[in-house]
C-alpha positions as CSV (number, residue, x, y, z in Angstrom):
1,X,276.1,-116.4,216.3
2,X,277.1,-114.8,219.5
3,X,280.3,-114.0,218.2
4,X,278.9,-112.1,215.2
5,X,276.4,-110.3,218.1
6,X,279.5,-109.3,220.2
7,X,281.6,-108.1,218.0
8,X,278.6,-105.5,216.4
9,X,278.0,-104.3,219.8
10,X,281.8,-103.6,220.1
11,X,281.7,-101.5,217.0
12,X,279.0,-99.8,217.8
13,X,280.4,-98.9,221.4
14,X,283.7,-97.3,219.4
15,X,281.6,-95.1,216.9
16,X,279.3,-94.2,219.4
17,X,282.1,-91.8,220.5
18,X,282.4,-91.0,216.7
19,X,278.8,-90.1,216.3
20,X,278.6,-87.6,219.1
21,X,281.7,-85.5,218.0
22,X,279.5,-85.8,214.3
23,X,276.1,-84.2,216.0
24,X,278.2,-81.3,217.9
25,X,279.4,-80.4,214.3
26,X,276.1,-81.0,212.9
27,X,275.0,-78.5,215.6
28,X,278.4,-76.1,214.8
29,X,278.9,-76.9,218.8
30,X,282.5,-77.0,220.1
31,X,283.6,-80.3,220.3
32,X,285.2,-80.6,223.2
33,X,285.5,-82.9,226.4
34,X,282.8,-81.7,227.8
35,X,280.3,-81.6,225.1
36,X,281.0,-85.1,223.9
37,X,280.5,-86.4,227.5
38,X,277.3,-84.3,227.5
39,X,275.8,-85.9,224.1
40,X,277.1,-89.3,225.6
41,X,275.3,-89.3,229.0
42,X,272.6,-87.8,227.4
43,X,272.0,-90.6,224.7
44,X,272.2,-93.0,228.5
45,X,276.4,-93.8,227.7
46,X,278.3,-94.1,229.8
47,X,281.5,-92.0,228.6
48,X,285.3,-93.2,229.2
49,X,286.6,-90.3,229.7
50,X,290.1,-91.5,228.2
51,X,288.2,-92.4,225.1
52,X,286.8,-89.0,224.9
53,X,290.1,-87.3,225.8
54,X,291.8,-89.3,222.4
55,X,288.8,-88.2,220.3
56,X,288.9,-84.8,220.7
57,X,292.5,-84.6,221.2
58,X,292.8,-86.9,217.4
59,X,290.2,-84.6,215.7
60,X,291.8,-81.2,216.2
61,X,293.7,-81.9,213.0
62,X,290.7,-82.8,210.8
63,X,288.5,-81.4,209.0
64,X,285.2,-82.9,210.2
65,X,283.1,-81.7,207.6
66,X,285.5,-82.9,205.2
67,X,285.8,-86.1,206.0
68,X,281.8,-86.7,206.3
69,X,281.4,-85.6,202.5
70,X,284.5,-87.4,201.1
71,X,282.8,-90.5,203.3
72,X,279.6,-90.0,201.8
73,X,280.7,-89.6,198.1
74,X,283.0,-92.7,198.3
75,X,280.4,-95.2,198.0
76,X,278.5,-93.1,195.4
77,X,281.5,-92.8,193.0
78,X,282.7,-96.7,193.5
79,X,279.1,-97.4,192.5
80,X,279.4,-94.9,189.3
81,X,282.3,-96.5,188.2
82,X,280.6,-99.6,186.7
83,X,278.4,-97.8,185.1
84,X,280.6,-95.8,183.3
85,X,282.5,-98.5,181.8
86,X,279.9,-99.0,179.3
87,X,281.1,-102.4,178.0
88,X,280.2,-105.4,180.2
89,X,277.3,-107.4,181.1
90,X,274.2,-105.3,183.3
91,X,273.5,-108.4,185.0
92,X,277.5,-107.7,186.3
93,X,276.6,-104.5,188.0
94,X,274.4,-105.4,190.7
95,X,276.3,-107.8,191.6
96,X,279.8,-105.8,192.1
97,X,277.4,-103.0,194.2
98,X,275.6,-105.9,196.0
99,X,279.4,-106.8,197.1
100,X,280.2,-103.0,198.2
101,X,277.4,-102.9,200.7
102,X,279.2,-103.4,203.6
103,X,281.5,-100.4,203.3
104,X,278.2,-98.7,202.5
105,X,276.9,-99.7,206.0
106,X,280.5,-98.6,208.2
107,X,279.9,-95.2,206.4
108,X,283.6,-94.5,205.7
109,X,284.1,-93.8,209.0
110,X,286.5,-96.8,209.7
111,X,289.6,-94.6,210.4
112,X,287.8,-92.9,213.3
113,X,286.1,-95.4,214.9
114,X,290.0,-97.4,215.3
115,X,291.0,-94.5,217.4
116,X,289.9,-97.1,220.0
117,X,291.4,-100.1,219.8
């Protein structure tokens, strides 16, 4: 059970990184070192500053906004596909989107929260 415990607080320590870079664009901000360090401290983290450096340096190439709405439709059309099939049992369907819940919960964020490791 500790193991399971850890290992959630580890994820949450790399997105936390994430989630500041999302406010600041939320915000239109400038995400940059020194406005991720600011949302960090502020939300009581205390920042890495390597970790920040790798962020903003690995997000000058993406489209933030992009990748939040491609993130959030993911689940939505994975969960439509099922229901478009027509043929099949109903009782099937809440099961297969009972099973996709977990990607649900990392938010499709997975490939930015692995910038660390």
């Amino acid at each position: 059970m500790d193991l399971a415990i850890s290992s959630v607080k580890k994820k949450v320590k790399k997105m936390e990184y994430v989630y500041a870079a999302m406010l600041l664009h939320s915000a239109e901000k400038e995400i940059d070192e020194k406005s991720v360090s600011g949302v960090l401290t502020a939300a009581g983290v205390d920042a890495d500053k390597g970790r920040v450096k790798a962020l903003v340096a690995s997000l000058g190439s993406v489209d933030i906004g992009e990748a939040m709405a491609t993130a959030i439709a993911a689940p939505a059309a994975s969960a439509a596909a099922p229901a478009a099939s027509g043929g099949g049992d109903a009782a099937e369907a809440p099961a297969a989107a009972a099973e996709e819940e977990p990607e649900e919960e990392a938010g499709g964020f997975e490939g930015l929260g692995s910038l660390f490791g």
